[in-house]
C-alpha positions, -999 to +999 in steps of 0.1 A: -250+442-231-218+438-214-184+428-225-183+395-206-214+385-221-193+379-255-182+346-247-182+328-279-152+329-305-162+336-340-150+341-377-163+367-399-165+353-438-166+366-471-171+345-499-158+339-534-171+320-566-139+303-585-138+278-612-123+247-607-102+227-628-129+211-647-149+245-652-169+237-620-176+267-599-172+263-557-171+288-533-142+295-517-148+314-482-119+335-461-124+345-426-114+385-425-116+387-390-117+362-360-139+379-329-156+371-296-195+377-299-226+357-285-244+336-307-279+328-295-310+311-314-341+331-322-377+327-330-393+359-350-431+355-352-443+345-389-461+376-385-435+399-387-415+380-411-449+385-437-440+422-433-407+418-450-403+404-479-387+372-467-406+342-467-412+329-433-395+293-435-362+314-447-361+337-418-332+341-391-323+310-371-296+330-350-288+359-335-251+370-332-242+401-314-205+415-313-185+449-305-193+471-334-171+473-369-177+496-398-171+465-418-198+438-416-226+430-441-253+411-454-230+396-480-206+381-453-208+346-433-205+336-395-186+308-387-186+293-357-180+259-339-180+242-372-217+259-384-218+280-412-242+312-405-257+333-439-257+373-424-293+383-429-295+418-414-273+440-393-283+463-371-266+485-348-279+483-306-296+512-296-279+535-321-244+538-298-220+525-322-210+502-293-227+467-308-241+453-334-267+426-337-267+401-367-296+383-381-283+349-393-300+315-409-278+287-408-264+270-437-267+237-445-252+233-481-233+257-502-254+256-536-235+277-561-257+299-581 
């Protein structure tokens, strides 16, 4: 992948349960880092998804590749152009330490658990 290729401005999230003022619990999300990566949908075969143990109509909707940090993970949130990303899986390109490639389904609601 080159450099140029990265033509998309995103926000790295991490995410926070606090209770409100009526006991209520909301997430409460702060972007950590602000980046340029490539955001691009994606269709993985149901097949391979049955491998894993994710159920195939919760798979990844995106994928998101950007210069590689030590500090990105599955618990963490893409945001970008007003779309809210869940980080499903990281994985690093080819092993170089040069890129990394997130896994991502979109959000559509924030449900508190």
């Amino acid at each position: 992948m080159k450099i140029g290729a990265l033509k998309h401005r995103i926000q790295l999230q991490t995410v926070a349960k606090t209770a409100g003022a009526s006991q209520t619990m909301t997430l409460v999300y702060t972007t950590f880092a602000t980046v340029w990566g490539k955001l691009e949908p994606v269709r993985i075969p149901a097949h391979l998804l049955q491998m894993s143990d994710e159920k195939p109509d919760s798979g990844p909707t995106h994928r998101v590749h950007l210069r590689y940090r030590t500090d990105v993970d599955s618990s963490m949130f893409v945001w970008y152009d007003g779309r809210r990303f869940e980080i499903r899986k990281v994985g690093i390109v080819n092993e170089e330490n040069k890129f990394l490639t997130l896994l991502v389904s979109e959000r559509e609601e924030d449900p508190v658990a």
